[in-house]
N, C-alpha and C positions, 0 to 999 in steps of 0.2 A: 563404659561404652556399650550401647547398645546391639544384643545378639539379633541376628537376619534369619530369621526364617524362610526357610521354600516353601514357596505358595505357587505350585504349577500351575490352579486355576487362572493365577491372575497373569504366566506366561501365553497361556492361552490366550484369554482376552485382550492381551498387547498383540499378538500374531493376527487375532483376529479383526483388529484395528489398521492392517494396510490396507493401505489405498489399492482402487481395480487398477487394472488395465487400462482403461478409459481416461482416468485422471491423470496416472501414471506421466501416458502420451503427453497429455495436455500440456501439463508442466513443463516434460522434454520440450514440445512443441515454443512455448512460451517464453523459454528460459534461453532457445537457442535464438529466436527472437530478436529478444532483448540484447543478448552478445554478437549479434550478427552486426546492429546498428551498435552499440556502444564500439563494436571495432572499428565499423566506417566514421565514426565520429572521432575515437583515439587515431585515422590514420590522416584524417583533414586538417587535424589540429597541430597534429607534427610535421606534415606537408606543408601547410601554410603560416607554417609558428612565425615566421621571419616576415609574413606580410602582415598577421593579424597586430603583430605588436608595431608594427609602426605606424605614426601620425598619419591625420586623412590628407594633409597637403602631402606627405612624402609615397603616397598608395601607388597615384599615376606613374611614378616612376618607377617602379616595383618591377622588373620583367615577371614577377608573379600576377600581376594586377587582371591582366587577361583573363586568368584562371580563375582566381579567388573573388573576385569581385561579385555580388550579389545577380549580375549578368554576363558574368564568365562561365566559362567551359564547366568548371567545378559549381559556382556559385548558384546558375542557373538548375545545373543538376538536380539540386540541394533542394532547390526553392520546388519543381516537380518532385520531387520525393516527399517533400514534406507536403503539399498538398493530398497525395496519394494515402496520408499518415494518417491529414486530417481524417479523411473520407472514412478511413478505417476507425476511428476515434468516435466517429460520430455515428457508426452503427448503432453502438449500446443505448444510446437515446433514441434513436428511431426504430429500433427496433420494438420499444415498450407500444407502436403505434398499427403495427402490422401482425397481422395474427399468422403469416408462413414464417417469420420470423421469429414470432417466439416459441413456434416448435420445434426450432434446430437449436440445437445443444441448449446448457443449463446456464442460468443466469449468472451464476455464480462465475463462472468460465471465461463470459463475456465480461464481466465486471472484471475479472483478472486481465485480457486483454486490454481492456479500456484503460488499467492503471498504466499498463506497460506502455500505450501508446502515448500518456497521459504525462509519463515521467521524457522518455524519448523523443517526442516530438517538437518540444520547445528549445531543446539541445540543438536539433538538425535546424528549426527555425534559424536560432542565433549563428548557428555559421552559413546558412544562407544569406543574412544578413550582413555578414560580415564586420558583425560586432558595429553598425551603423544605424543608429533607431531615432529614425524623424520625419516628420510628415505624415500621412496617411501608415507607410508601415510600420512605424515608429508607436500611433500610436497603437494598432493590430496584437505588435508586438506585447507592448504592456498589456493592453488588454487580454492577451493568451497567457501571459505569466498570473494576473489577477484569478484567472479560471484556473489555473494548474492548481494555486496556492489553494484555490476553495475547495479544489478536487479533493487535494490532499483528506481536508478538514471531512468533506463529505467521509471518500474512503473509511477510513478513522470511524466514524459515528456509524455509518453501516455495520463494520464489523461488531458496534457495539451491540446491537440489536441480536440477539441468539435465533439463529433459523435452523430451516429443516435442508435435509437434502437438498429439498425441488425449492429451497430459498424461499419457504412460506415462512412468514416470522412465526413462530413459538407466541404463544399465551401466558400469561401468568402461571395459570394452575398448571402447563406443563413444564416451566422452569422447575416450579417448586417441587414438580414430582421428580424430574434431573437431580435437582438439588438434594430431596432426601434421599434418593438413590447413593449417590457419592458420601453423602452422610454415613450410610449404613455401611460402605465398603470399607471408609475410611476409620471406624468405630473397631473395626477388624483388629485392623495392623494394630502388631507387637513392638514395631520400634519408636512411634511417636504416642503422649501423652497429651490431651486435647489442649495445654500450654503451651506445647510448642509449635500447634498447627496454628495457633489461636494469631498472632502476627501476621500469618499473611491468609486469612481467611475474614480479618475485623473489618466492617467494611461502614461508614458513616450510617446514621440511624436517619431515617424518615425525615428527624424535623430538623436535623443538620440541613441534609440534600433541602429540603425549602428553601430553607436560609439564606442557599446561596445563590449567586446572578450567575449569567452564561458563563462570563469569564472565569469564576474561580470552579463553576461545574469543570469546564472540562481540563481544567487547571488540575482537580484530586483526578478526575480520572484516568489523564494522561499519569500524573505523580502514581497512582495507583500503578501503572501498568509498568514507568519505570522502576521501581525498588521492586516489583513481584521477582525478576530472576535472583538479585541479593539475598530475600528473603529466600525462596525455594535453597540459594546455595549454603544458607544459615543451618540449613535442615539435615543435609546432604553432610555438612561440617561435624554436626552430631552423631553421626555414624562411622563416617570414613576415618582412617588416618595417616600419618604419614604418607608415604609414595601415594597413596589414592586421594590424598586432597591434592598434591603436587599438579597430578594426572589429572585433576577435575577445574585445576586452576584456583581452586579455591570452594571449590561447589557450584562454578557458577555454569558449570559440563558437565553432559551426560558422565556417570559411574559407568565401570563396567558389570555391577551388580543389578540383575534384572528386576529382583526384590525389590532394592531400596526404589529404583526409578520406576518400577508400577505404581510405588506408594505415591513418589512426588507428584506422576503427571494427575494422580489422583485427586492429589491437595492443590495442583495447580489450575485443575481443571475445575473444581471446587470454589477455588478465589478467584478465577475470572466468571464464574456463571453469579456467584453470590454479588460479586461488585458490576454485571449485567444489570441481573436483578434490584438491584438498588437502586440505580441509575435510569431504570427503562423510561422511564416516563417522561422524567425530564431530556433521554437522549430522542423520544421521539419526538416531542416536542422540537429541541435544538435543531433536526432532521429535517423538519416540517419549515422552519427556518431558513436553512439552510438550500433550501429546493427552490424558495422565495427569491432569495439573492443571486444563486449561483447559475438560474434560466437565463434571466435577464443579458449577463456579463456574458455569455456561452452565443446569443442571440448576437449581441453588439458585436463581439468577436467575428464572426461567420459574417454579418454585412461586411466588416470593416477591412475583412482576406476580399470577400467578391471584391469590392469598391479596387485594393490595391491591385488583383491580377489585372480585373480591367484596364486598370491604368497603362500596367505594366505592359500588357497586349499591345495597348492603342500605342504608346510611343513607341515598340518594337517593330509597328507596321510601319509609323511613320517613318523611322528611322529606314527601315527596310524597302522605303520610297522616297 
């Protein structure tokens, strides 16, 4: 088994690696957010369990039907909150258009909102809905699930692009000067042998990455990203034992040795820039793609909500005369 060295430098440089204040917030800010609506959504779903699972002929009878119905008390709610959702959702694209707007806070930040709104809002859609999708909101509907789907895929591909703070993408030459950097730190440590880093730092050559079409690109690079924690806990296996692989599940959690876990985020931060690096071209490419298809559906979406509120308006007036 391999002996652990103290390397206080490198407790240093983990201390020196939290986040400010600023971010801190943000997260709080974002995370309560997120729980704020996933609990209005967990408390509609159990309030209205008894109506959403019954047939559309057995609804009318429901003494819930009032409530829950896409133009009930709750339903109606639903459908102004989530338009509200929209508007907030669509800042992050219109914001790229207005220059007071991209001075307030960092892109980064706004894109983190954007996913929260992005995951959240088609939830609150479907129980505004009332799990009912046809005609005009029916097809809105698909059409906002097609855009969530693409969001994901975008999300995804952005993060693969390495940036700076202020979210200016990285260069080449300063990947690779990252890249020797973590080289040089990781050439250090006394507990791994460049064989055992070598597994989760291999990353396809050049004229692999050609070879292959969109599909199986992002095919290795998602496969890439899922075996990295296996591999990191493979690592983590070689040092620890007994009760402390227990405690770590197997390697695949944090150690309570500050040591060993400088070294991993080292070697993990190593095999995500190196399989960046490999991938950049064709992920901006796929990006560049990806911008192509996902305008469009985002577009159609947003006509196809005006078209059904309108509706919705005009027969609420009528009704209401």
């Amino acid at each position: 088994m391999a002996t652990i060295p103290v390397t206080p430098r490198s407790a240093r440089a983990d201390r020196s690696r939290q986040p400010p204040l600023g971010e801190v917030l943000h997260r709080a800010l974002v995370t309560s957010v997120a729980l704020a609506i996933a609990g209005l959504i967990l408390f509609v779903a159990v309030r209205g369990f008894s109506y959403y699972t019954l047939g559309i002929e057995q609804r009318p009878l429901s003494p819930l039907h009032a409530e829950f119905r896409s133009s009930g008390t709750v339903g109606l709610k639903l459908g102004i909150l989530s338009v509200s959702m929209l508007g907030i959702l669509f800042l992050y694209p219109i914001r790229k258009h207005f220059g007071w707007l991209k001075r307030i806070g960092r892109t980064r930040r706004w894109l983190n909102v954007h996913v929260v709104f992005g995951i959240t809002t088609p939830l609150v859609v479907t129980f505004h809905s009332a799990f009912r999708w046809y005609g005009v909101a029916g097809l809105a509907y698909w059409t906002m699930i097609a855009v969530a789907l693409s969001g994901f895929t975008g999300r995804y591909l952005y993060a693969k692009m390495p940036r700076s703070l202020n979210s200016v993408a990285l260069t080449m030459a300063e990947l690779e000067a990252q890249a020797a950097a973590l080289a040089a730190e990781l050439a250090q440590n006394s507990l791994f042998q460049a064989e055992d880093l070598a597994p989760l730092l291999t990353v396809p050559s050049a004229e692999e990455i050609r070879s292959m079409n969109l599909g199986r690109t992002l095919w290795n690079m998602l496969w890439m990203d899922l075996v990295r924690p296996f591999q990191v806990g493979r690592l983590r296996r070689r040092v620890l034992a007994g009760a402390a692989q227990i405690r770590t599940l197997g390697g695949l959690v944090a150690s309570r040795n500050a040591t060993l876990e400088s070294i991993v985020s080292l070697a993990r931060r190593q095999s995500r820039l190196r399989a960046a690096m490999a991938f950049l071209d064709r992920t901006e490419r796929i990006f560049r793609l990806w911008h192509v298809v996902h305008r469009p559906f985002s577009i159609s979406f947003v006509a196809l909500i005006l078209v059904h509120i309108g509706v919705a308006l005009s027969v609420g007036v009528l009704h209401a005369h």
